[in-house]
C-alpha positions as CSV (number, residue, x, y, z in Angstrom):
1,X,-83.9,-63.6,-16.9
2,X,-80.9,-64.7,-14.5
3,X,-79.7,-61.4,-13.7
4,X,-76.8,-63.1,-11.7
5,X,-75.7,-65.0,-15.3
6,X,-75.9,-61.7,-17.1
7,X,-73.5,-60.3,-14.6
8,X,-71.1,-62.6,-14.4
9,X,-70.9,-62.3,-18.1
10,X,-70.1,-58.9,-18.1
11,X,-67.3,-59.1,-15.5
12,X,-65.7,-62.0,-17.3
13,X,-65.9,-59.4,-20.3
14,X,-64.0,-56.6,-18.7
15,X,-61.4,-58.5,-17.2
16,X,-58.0,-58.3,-18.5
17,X,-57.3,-60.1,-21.6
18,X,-60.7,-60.2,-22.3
19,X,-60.9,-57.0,-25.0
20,X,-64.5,-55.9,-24.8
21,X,-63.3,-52.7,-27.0
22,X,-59.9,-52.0,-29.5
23,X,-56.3,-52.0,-28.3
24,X,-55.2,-48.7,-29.8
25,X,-51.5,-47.7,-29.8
26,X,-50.7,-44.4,-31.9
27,X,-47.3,-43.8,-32.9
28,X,-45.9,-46.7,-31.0
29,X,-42.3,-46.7,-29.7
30,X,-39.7,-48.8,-31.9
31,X,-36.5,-49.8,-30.7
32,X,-35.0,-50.0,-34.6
33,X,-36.1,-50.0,-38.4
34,X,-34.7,-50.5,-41.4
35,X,-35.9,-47.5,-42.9
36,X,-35.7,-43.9,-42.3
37,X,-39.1,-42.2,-43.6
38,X,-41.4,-45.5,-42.7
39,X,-43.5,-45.0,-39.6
40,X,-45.7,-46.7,-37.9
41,X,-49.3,-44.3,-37.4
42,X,-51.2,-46.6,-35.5
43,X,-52.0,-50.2,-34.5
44,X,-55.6,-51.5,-34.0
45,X,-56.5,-54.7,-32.4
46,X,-59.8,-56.3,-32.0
47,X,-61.2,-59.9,-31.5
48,X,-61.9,-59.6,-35.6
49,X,-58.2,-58.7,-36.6
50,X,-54.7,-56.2,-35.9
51,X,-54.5,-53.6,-38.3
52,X,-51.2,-51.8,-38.8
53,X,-51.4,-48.2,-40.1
54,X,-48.5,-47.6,-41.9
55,X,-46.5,-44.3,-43.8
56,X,-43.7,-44.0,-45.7
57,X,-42.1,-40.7,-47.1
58,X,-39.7,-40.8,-50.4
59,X,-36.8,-39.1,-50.4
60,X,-35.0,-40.1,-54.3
61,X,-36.3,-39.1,-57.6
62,X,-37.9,-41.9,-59.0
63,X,-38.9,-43.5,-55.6
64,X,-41.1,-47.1,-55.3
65,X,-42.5,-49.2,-52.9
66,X,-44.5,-52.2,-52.6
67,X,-45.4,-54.9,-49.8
68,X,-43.3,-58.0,-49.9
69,X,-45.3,-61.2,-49.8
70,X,-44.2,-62.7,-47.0
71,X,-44.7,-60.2,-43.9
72,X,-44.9,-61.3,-40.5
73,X,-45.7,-60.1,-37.3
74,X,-43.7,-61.8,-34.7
75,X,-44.2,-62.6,-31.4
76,X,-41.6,-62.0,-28.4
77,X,-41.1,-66.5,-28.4
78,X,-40.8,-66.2,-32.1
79,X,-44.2,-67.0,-33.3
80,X,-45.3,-65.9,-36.4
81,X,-48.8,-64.3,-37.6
82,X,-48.7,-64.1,-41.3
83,X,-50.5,-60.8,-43.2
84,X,-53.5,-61.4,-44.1
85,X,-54.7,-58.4,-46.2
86,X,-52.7,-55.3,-47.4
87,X,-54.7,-52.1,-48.3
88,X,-53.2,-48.9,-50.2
89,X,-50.2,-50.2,-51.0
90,X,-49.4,-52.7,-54.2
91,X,-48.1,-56.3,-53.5
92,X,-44.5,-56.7,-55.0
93,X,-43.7,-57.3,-57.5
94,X,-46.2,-54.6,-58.7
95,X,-44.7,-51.5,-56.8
96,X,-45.8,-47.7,-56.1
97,X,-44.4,-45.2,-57.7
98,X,-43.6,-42.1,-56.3
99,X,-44.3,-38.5,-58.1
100,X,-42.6,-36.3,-56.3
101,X,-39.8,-36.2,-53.4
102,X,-41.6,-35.5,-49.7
103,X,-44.8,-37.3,-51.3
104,X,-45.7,-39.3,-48.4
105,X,-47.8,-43.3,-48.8
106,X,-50.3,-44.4,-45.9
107,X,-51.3,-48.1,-46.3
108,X,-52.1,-50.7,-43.7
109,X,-51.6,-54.1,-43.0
110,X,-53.8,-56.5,-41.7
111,X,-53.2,-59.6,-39.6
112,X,-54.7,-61.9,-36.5
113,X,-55.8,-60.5,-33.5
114,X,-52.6,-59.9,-31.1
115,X,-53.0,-62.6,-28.7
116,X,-54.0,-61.0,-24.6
117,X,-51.2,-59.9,-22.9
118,X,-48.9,-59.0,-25.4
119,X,-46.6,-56.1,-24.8
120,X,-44.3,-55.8,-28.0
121,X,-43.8,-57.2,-30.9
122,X,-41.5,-57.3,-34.6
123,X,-42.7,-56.9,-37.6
124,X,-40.7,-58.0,-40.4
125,X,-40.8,-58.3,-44.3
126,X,-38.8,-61.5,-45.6
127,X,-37.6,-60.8,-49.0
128,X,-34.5,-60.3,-51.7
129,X,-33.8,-56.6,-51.7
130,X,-34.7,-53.7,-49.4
131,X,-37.0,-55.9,-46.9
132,X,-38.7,-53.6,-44.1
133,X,-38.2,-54.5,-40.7
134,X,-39.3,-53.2,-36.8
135,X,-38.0,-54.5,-34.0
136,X,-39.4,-54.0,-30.3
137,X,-42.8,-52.0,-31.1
138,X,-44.1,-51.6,-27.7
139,X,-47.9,-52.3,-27.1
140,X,-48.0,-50.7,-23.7
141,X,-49.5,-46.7,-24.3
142,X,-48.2,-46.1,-20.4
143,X,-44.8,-47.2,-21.1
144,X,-44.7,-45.6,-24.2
145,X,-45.7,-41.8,-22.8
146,X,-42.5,-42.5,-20.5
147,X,-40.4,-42.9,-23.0
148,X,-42.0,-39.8,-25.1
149,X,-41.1,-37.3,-22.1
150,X,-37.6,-39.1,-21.9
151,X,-37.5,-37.9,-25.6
152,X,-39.2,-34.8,-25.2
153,X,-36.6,-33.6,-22.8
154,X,-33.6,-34.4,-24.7
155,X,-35.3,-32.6,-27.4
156,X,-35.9,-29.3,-25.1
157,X,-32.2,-30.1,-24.6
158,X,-33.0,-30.9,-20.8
159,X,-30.7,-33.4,-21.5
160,X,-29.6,-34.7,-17.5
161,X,-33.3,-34.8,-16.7
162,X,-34.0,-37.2,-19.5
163,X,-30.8,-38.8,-18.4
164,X,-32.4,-39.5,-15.4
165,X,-36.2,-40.5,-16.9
166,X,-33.8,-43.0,-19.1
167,X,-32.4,-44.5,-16.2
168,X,-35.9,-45.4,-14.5
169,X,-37.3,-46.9,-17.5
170,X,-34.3,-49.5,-17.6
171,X,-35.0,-49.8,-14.2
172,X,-38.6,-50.3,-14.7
173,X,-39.2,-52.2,-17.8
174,X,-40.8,-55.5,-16.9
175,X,-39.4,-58.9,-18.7
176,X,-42.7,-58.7,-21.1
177,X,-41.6,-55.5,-22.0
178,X,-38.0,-56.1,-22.8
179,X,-38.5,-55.7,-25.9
180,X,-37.4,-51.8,-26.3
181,X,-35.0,-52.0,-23.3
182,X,-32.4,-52.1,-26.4
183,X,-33.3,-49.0,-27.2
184,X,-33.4,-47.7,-23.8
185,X,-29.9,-48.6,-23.1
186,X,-28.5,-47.5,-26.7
187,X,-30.5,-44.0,-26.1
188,X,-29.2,-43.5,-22.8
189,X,-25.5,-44.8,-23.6
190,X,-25.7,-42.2,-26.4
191,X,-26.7,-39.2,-24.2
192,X,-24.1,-40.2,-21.6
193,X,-21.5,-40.0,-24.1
194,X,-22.3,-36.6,-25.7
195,X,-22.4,-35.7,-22.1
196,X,-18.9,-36.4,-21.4
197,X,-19.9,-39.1,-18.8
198,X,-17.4,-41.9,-20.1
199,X,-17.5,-43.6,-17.0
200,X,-21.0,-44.1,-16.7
201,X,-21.3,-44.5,-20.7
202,X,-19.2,-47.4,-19.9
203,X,-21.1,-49.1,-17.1
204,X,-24.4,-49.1,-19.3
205,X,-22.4,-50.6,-22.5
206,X,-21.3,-53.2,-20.2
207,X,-24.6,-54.1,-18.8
208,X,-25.9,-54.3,-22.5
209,X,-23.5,-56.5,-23.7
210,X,-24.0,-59.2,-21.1
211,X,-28.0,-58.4,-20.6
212,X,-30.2,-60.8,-22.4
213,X,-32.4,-58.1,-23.8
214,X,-33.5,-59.2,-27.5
215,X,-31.7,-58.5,-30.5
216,X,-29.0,-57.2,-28.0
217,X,-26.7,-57.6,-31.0
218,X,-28.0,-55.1,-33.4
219,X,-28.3,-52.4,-30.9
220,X,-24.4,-52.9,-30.1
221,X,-24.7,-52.5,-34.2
222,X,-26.1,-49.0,-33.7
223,X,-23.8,-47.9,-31.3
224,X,-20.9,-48.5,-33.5
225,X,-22.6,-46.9,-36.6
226,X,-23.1,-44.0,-33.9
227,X,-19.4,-43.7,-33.0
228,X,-20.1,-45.6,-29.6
229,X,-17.7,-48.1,-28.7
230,X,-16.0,-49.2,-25.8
């Protein structure tokens, strides 16, 4: 046997891009959805397939849900990755119907593998009426434990220290990742503005609206349906 061979094999294997084991990313950061109770549990990538694990909660009597035919999960140059299988869930136009209100629906989705390097992605549902959407789910589990203490501090009400942590992560995010920075900036604007810091509140609107950061357009959305304009 040519030890050397076997080796280099194994190196080859365990270098990055190369995914020897899963990508697993619980409870990935989004920077928006489309609807209020649909979350996304997990995503699993492999050299087989990506597996979204999905859950939904109903809040109306006489709540239903299916998955659309035509979901995509979309890369940051616009590429497309059809679904492949979907498992829990009916396919429209057969729908779930929900018993109760609170009942909650886990399904998954199942598409190609996520192609080596990617950091986030959107996942979107094109149909008629009451398509899903996510925008700017990060695949980056160090990024995304930044961004959890940034939200666990405003939710302590530490609100100037995640101010702060907010302000890094703008700072920080790398083009790949650019994907959330919407979010980051909409987040941030937000807390500056409950905070009484116009001024500043101002500065960050203004570098949103001439960043380049994608879907820049429907973050400036949710700052209006927020009260934030300037």
């Amino acid at each position: 046997m040519d030890f050397t061979k076997v080796i280099l094999v194994l190196f080859t294997m365990l270098l990055p891009g190369n995914r020897l084991f899963p990508q697993i990313f619980v409870q990935p950061n989004v920077g928006l959805k489309s609807h209020k109770t649909l979350e996304i549990l997990k995503i699993e990538s492999t050299l087989q397939n990506t597996v979204i694990y999905f859950s939904i909660e109903n809040r109306i009597t006489g709540g239903a849900f299916c998955a659309g035919r035509n979901i995509y999960l979309i890369y940051p140059d616009g590429t497309r990755s059809e679904v492949q299988k979907a498992e829990g869930i009916p396919r429209c136009p057969e729908t779930y119907k929900f018993k109760k209100i609170g009942e909650k629906l886990n399904f998954r989705l199942t598409f190609a593998p996520l192609r080596p390097g990617t950091k986030w992605i959107n996942i979107k549902e094109d149909c008629n009426d009451n398509c899903f959407s996510f925008y700017g789910v990060l695949l980056d589990n160090e990024l995304n434990a930044r961004i959890n203490e940034a939200v666990s501090k405003v939710d302590k009400g530490e609100v100037d220290t995640a101010i702060g942590l907010y302000k890094k992560l703008i700072e920080s995010v790398e083009p790949s990742e650019n994907g959330i920075s919407g979010s980051l900036y909409a987040d941030l604007i937000s807390l500056l503005v409950n905070k009484g810091y116009t001024a500043m509140a101002k500065e960050y609107y203004s570098r949103l609206v001439k960043s380049s950061v994608p879907e820049k357009q429907l973050y400036i959305q949710n700052l209006s349906s927020r009260g934030v304009k300037f």
